[in-house]
KEKELUM-649871 format. One record per residue: residue number from 1; y, x, z of N, C-alpha, C, CB in turn. Coordinates in steps of 0.05 Angstrom, whole numbers, m for minus. Glycine has a CB too. Layout:
! residues N
+------+--------+--------+--------+--------+--------+--------+--------+--------+--------+--------+--------+--------+
| resi |    nyy |    nxx |    nzz |   cayy |   caxx |   cazz |    cyy |    cxx |    czz |   cbyy |   cbxx |   cbzz |
+------+--------+--------+--------+--------+--------+--------+--------+--------+--------+--------+--------+--------+
|  NUM |      Y |      X |      Z |      Y |      X |      Z |      Y |      X |      Z |      Y |      X |      Z |
...
+------+--------+--------+--------+--------+--------+--------+--------+--------+--------+--------+--------+--------+
This chain:
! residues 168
+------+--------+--------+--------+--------+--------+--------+--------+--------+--------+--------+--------+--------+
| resi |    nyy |    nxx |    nzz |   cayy |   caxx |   cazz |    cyy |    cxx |    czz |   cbyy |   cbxx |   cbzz |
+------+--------+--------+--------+--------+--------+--------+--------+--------+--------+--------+--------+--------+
|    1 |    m15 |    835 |    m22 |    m44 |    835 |    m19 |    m55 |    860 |    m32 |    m56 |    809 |    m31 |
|    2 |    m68 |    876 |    m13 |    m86 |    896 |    m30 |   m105 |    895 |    m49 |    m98 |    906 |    m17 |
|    3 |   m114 |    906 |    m72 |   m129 |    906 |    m85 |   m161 |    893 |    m81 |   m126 |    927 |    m89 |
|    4 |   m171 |    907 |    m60 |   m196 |    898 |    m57 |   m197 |    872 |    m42 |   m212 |    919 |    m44 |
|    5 |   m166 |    860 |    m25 |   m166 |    826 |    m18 |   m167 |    819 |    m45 |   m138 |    810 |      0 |
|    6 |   m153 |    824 |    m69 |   m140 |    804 |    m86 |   m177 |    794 |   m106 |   m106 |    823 |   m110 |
|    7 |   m185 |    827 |   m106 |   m213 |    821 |   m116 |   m238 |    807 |   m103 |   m222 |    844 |   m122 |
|    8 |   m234 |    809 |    m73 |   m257 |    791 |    m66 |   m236 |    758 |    m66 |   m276 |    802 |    m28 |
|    9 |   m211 |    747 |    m73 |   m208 |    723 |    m72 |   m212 |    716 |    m97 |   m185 |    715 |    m61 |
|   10 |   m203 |    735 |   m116 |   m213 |    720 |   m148 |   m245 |    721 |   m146 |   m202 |    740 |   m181 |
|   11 |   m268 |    739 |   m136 |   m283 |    725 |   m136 |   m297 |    709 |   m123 |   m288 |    732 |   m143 |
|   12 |   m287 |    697 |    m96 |   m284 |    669 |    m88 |   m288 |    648 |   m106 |   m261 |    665 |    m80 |
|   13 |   m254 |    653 |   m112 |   m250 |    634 |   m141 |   m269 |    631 |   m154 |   m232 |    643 |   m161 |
|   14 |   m281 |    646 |   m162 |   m294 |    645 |   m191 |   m315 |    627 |   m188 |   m304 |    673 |   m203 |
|   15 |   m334 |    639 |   m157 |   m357 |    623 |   m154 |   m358 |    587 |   m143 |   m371 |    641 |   m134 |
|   16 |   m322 |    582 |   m138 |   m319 |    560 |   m130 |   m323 |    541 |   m148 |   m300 |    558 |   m118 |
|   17 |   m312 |    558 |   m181 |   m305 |    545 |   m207 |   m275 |    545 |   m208 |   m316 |    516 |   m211 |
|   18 |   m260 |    560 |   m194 |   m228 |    550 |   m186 |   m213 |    570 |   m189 |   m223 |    540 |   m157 |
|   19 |   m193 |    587 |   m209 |   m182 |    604 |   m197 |   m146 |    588 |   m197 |   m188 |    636 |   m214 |
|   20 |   m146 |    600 |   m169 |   m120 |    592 |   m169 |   m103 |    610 |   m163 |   m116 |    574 |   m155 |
|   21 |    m65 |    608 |   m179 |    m55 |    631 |   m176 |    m46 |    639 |   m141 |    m32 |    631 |   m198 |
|   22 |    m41 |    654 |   m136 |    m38 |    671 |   m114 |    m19 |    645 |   m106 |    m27 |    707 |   m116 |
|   23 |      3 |    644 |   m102 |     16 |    623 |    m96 |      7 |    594 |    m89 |     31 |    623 |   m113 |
|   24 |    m17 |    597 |    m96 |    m25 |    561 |   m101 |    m44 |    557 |    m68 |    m54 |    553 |   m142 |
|   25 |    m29 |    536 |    m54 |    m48 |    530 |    m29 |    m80 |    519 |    m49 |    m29 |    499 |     m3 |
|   26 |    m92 |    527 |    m39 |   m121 |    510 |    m39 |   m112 |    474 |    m33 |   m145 |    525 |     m7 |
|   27 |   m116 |    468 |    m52 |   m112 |    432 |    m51 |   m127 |    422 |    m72 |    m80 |    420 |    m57 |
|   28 |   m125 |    395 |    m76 |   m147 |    372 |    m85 |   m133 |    386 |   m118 |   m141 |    326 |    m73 |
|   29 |   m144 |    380 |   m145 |   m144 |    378 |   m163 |   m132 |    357 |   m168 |   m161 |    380 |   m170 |
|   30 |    m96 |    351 |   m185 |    m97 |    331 |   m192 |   m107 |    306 |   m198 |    m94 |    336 |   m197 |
|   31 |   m125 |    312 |   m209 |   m137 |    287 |   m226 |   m144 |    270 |   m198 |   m168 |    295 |   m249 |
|   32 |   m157 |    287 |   m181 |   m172 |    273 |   m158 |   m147 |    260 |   m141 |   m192 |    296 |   m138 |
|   33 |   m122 |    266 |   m137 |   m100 |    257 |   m124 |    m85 |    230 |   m130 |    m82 |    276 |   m126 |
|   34 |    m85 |    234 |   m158 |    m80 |    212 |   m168 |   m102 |    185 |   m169 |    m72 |    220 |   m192 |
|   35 |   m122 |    189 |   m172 |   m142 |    175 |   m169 |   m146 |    157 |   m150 |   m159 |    189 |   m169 |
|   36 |   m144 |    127 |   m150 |   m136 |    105 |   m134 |   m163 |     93 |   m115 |   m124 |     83 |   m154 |
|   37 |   m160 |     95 |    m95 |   m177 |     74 |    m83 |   m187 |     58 |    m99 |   m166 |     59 |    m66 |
|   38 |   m219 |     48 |    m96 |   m243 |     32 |   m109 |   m220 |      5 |    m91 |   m287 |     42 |    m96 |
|   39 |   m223 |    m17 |   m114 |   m211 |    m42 |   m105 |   m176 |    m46 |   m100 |   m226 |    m46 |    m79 |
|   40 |   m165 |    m29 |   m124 |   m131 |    m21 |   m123 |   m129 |    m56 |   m130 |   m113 |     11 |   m155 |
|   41 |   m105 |    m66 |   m122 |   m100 |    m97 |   m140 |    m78 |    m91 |   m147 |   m100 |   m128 |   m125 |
|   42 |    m72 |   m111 |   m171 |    m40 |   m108 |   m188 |    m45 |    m96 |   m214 |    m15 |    m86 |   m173 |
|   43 |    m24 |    m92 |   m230 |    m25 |    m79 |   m258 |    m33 |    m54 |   m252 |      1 |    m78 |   m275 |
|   44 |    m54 |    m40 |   m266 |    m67 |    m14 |   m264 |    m44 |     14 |   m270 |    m92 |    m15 |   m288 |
|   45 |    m34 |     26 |   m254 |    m21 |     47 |   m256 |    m34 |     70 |   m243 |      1 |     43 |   m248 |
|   46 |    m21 |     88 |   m250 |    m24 |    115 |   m233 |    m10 |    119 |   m209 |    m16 |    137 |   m246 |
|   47 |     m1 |     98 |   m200 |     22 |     96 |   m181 |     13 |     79 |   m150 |     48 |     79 |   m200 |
|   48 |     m7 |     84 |   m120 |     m8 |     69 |   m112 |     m9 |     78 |    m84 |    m23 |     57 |   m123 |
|   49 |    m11 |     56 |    m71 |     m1 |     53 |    m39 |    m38 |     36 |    m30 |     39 |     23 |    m33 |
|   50 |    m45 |     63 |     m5 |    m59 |     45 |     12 |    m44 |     31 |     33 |    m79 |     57 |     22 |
|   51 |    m59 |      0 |     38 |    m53 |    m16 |     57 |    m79 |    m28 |     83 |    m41 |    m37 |     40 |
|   52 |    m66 |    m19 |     98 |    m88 |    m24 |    126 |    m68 |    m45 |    136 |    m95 |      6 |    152 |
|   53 |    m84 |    m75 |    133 |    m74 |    m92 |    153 |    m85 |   m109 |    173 |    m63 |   m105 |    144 |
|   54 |    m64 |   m100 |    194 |    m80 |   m104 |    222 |    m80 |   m129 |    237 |    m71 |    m87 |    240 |
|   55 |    m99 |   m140 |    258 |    m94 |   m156 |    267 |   m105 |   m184 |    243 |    m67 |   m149 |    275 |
|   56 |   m115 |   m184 |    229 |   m137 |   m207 |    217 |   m150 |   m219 |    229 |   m156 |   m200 |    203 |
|   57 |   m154 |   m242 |    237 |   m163 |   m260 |    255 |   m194 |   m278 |    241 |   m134 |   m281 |    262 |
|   58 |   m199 |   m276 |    219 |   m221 |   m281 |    203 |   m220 |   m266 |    179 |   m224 |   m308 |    197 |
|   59 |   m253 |   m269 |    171 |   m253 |   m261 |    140 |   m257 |   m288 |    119 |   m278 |   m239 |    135 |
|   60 |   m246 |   m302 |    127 |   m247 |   m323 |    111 |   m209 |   m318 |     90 |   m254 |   m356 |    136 |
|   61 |   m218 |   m327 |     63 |   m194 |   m333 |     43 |   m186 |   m298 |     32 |   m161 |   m353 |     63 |
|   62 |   m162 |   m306 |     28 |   m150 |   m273 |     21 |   m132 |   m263 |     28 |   m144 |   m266 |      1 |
|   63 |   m127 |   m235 |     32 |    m93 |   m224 |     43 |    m81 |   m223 |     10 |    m91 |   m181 |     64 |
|   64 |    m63 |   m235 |      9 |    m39 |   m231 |    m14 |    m11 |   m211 |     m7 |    m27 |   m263 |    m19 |
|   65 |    m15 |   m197 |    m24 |     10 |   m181 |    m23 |     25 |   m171 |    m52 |      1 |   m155 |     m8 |
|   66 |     49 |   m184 |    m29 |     71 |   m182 |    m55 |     89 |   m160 |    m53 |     92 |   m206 |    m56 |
|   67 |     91 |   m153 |    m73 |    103 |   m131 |    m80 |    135 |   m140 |    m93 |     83 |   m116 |   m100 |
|   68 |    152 |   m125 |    m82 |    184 |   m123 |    m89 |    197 |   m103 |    m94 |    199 |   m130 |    m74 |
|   69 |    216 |   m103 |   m118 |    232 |    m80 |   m129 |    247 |    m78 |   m108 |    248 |    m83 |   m156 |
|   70 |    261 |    m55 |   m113 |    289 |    m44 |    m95 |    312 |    m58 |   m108 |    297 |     m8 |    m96 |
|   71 |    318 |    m84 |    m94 |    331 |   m103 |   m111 |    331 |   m124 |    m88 |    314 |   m110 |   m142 |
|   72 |    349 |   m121 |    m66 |    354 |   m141 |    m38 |    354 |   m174 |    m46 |    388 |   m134 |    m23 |
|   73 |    367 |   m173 |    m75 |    380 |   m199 |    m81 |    349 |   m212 |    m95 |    412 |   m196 |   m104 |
|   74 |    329 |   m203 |    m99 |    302 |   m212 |   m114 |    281 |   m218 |    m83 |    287 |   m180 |   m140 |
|   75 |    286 |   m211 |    m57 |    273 |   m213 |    m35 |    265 |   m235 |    m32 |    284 |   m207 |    m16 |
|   76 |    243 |   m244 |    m31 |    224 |   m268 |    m20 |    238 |   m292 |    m35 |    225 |   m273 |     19 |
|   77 |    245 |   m292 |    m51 |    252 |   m315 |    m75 |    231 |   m321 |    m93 |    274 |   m306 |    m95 |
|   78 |    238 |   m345 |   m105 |    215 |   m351 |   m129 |    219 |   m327 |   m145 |    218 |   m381 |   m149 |
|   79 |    193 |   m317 |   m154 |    197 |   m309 |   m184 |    216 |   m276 |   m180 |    218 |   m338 |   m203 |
|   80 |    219 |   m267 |   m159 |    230 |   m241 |   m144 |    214 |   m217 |   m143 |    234 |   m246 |   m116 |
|   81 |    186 |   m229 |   m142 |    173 |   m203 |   m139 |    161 |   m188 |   m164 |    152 |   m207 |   m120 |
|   82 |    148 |   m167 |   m168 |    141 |   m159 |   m182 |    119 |   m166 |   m195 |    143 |   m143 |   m177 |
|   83 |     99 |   m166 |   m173 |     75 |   m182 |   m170 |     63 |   m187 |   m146 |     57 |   m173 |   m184 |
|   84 |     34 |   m208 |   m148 |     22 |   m219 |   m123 |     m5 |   m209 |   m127 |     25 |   m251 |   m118 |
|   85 |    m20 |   m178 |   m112 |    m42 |   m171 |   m113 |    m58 |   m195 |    m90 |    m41 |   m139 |   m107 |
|   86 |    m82 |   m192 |    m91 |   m107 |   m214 |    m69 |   m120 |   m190 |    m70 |   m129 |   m248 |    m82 |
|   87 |   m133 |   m187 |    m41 |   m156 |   m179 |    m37 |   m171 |   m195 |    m15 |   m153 |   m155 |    m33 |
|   88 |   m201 |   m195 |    m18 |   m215 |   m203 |      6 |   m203 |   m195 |     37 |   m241 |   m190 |      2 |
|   89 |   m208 |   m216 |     43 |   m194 |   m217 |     76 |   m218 |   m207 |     91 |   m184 |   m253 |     91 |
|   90 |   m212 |   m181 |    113 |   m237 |   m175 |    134 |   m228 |   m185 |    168 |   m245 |   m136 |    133 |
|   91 |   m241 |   m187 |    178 |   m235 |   m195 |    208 |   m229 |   m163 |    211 |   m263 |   m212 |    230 |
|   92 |   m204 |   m167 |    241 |   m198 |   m133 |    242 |   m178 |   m123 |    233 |   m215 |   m118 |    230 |
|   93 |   m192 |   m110 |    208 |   m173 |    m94 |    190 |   m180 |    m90 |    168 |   m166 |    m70 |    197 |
|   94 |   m158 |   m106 |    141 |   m170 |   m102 |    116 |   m150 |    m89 |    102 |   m180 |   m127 |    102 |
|   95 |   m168 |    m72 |    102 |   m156 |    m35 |     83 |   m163 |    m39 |     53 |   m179 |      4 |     95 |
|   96 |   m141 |    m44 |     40 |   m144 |    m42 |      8 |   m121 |    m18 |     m2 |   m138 |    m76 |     m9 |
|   97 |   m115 |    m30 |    m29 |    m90 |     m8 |    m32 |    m86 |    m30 |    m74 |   m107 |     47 |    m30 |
|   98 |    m61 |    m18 |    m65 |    m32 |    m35 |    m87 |    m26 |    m19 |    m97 |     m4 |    m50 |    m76 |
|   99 |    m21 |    m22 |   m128 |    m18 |     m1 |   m154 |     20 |     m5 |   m152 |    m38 |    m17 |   m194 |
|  100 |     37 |     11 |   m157 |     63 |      9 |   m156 |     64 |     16 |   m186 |     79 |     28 |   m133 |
|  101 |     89 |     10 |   m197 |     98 |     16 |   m221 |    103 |     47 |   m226 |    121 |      1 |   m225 |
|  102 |    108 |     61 |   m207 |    124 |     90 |   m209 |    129 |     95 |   m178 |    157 |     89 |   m229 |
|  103 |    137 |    111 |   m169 |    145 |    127 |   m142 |    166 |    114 |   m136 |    151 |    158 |   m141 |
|  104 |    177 |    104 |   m118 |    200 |     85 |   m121 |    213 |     77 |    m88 |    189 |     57 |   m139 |
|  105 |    230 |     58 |    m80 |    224 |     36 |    m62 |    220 |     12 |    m68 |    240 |     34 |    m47 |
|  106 |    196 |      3 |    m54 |    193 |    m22 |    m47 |    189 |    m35 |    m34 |    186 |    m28 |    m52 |
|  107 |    182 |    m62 |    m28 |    187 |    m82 |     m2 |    162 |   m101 |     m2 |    218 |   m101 |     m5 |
|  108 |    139 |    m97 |     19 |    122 |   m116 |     15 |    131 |   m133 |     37 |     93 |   m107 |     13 |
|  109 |    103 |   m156 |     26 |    104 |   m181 |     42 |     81 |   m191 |     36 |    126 |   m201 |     36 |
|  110 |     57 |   m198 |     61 |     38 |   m199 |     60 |     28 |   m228 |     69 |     31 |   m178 |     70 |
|  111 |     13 |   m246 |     69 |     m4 |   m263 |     74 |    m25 |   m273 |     82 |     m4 |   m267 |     68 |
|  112 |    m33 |   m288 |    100 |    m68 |   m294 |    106 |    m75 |   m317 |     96 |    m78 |   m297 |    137 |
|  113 |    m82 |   m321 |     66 |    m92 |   m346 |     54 |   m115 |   m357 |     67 |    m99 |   m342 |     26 |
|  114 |   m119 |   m355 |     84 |   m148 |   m369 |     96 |   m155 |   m389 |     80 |   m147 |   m382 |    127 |
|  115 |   m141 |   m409 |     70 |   m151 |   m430 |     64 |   m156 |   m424 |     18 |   m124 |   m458 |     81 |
|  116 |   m147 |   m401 |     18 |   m156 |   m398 |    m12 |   m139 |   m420 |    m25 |   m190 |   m402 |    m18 |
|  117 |   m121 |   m426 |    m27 |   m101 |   m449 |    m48 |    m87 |   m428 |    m63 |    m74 |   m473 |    m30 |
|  118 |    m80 |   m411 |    m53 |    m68 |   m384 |    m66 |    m32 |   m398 |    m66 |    m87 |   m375 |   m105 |
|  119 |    m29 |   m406 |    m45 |      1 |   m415 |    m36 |      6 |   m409 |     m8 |      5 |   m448 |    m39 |
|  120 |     27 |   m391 |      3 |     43 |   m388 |     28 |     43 |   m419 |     44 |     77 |   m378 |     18 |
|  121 |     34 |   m431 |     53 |     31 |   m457 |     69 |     60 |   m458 |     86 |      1 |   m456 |     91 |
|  122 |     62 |   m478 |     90 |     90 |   m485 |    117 |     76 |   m508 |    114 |    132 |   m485 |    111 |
|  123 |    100 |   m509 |    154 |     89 |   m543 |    166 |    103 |   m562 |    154 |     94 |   m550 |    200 |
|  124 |    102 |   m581 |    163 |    125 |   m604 |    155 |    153 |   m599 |    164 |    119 |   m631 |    168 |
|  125 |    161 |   m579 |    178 |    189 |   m570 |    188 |    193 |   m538 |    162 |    186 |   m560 |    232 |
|  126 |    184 |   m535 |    155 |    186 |   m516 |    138 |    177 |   m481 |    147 |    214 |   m520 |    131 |
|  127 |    161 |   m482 |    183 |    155 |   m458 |    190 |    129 |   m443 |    180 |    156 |   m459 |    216 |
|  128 |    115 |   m420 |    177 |     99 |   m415 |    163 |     72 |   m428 |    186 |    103 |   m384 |    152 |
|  129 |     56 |   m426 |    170 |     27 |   m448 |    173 |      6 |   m417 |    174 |     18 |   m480 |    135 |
|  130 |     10 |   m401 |    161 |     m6 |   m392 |    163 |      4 |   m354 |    170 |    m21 |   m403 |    139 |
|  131 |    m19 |   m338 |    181 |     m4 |   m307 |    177 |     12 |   m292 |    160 |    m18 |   m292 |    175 |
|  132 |     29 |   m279 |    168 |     47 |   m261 |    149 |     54 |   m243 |    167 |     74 |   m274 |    136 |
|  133 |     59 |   m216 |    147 |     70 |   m192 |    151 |     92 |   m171 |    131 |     49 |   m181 |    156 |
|  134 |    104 |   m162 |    142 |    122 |   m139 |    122 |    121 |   m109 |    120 |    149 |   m141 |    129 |
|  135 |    118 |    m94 |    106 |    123 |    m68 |    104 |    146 |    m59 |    131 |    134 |    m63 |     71 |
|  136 |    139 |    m40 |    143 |    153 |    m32 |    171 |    154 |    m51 |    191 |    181 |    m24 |    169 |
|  137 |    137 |    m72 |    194 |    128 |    m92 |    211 |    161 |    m99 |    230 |     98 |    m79 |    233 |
|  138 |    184 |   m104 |    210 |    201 |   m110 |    227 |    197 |   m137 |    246 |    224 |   m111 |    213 |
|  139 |    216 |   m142 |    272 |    212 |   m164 |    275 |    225 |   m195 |    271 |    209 |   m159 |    291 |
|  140 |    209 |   m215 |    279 |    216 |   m239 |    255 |    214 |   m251 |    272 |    202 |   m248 |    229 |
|  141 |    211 |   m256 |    297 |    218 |   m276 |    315 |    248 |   m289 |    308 |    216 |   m263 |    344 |
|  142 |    269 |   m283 |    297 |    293 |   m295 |    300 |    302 |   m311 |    265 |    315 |   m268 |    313 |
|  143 |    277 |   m305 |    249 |    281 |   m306 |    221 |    265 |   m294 |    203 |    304 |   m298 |    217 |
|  144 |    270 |   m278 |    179 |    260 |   m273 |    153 |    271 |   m245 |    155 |    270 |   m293 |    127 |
|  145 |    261 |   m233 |    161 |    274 |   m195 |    156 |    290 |   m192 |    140 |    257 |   m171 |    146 |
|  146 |    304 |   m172 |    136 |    323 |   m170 |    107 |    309 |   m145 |     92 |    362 |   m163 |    112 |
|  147 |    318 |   m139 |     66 |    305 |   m125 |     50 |    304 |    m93 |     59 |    317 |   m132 |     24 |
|  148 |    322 |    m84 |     74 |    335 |    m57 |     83 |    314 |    m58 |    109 |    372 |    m57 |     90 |
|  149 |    306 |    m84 |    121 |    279 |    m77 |    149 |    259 |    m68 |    132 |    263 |   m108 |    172 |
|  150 |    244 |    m76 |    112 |    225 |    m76 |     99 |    223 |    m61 |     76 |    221 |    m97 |     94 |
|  151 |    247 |    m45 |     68 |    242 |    m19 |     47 |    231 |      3 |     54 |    263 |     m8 |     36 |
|  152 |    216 |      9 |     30 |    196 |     45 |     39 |    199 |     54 |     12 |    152 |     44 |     51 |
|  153 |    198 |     89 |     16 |    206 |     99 |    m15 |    178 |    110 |     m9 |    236 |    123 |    m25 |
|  154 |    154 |    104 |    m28 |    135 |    115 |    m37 |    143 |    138 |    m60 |    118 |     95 |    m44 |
|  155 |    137 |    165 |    m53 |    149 |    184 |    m72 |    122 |    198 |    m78 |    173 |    205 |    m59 |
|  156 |     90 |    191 |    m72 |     68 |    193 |    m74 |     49 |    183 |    m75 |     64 |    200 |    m69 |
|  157 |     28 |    181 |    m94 |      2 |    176 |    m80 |     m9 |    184 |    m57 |    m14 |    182 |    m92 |
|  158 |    m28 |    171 |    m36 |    m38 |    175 |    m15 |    m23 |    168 |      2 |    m45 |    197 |    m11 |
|  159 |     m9 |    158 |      9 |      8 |    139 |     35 |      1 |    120 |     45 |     30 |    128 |     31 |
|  160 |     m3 |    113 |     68 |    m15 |     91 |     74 |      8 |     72 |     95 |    m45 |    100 |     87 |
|  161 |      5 |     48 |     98 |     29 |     28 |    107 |      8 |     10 |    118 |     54 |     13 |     80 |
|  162 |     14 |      5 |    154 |      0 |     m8 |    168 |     20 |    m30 |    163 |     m8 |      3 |    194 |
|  163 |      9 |    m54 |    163 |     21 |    m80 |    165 |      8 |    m97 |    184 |     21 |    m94 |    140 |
|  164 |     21 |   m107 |    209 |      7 |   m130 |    225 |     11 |   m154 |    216 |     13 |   m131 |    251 |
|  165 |    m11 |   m165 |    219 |     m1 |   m198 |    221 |     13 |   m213 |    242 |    m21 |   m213 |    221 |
|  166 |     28 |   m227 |    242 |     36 |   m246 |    250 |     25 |   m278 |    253 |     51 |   m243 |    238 |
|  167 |      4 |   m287 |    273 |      4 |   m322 |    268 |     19 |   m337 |    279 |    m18 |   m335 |    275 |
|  168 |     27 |   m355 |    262 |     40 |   m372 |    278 |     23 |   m390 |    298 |     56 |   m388 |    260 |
+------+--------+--------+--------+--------+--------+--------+--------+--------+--------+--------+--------+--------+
């Protein structure tokens, strides 16, 4: 870069409030990257995943989403997951976003509590009663996905993971 580019970009910089070194793309400021969606659910980290889930059939109750370590043998068991964020249910599509522990893989599994008991429902045969979905929307017509359909390595903030529902 010639002299008189390098001097009209530093003072760019200057008047932006920003100098950045020659190497540096123009991008968000940390702080702002890390910085979570208004309405994150779960233990508060620096660590999170937006979720757009599709196909909501009311806004009545809540979407629950559970969150799972990279850990096949902890999958949809009692007491397996990490934790169980709620957010308000929208007809449509309800876009929230889930705090992760660290950059990692994990395995969600999502829910339509319509009825607010804050329990996964089944019929009297044991099939689900109410909506569900998984991270990579495998399909479940034949069963329960396995943990390897439903793993994603979040290695950032800002990712977003569409999840459909499923009604039975």
């Amino acid at each position: 870069m010639s002299l008189p580019k390098f001097r009209l970009c530093a003072f760019v910089a200057a008047l932006c409030g920003t100098i950045l070194p020659l190497s540096t793309p123009m991008a968000q400021p940390a702080t702002e990257a890390a910085r979570a969606p208004e309405g994150c659910t779960g233990p508060v980290s620096g660590n999170w995943l937006r979720l757009v889930v599709t196909g909501v059939r009311s806004s009545r109750g809540e979407i629950a989403i559970t969150v799972y370590p990279d850990d096949s043998s902890r999958f949809l068991i009692h007491n397996g997951s990490l934790y169980v964020g709620r957010t308000r249910a929208v007809a449509g599509d309800t876009v929230t976003c889930v705090f992760l522990p660290r950059p990692g893989v994990y395995g969600i599994a999502i829910y339509h509590d319509e009825n607010g008991n804050r329990k996964f429902d089944r019929t009297a045969i044991g099939l689900p009663a109410e909506a569900y979905g998984f991270s990579n929307n495998p399909p479940t017509l034949l069963g329960l996905p396995s943990f390897d359909s439903v793993r994603m390595t979040i290695h950032r903030n800002g990712l977003t993971s569409h999840i459909h529902l499923t009604y039975p």
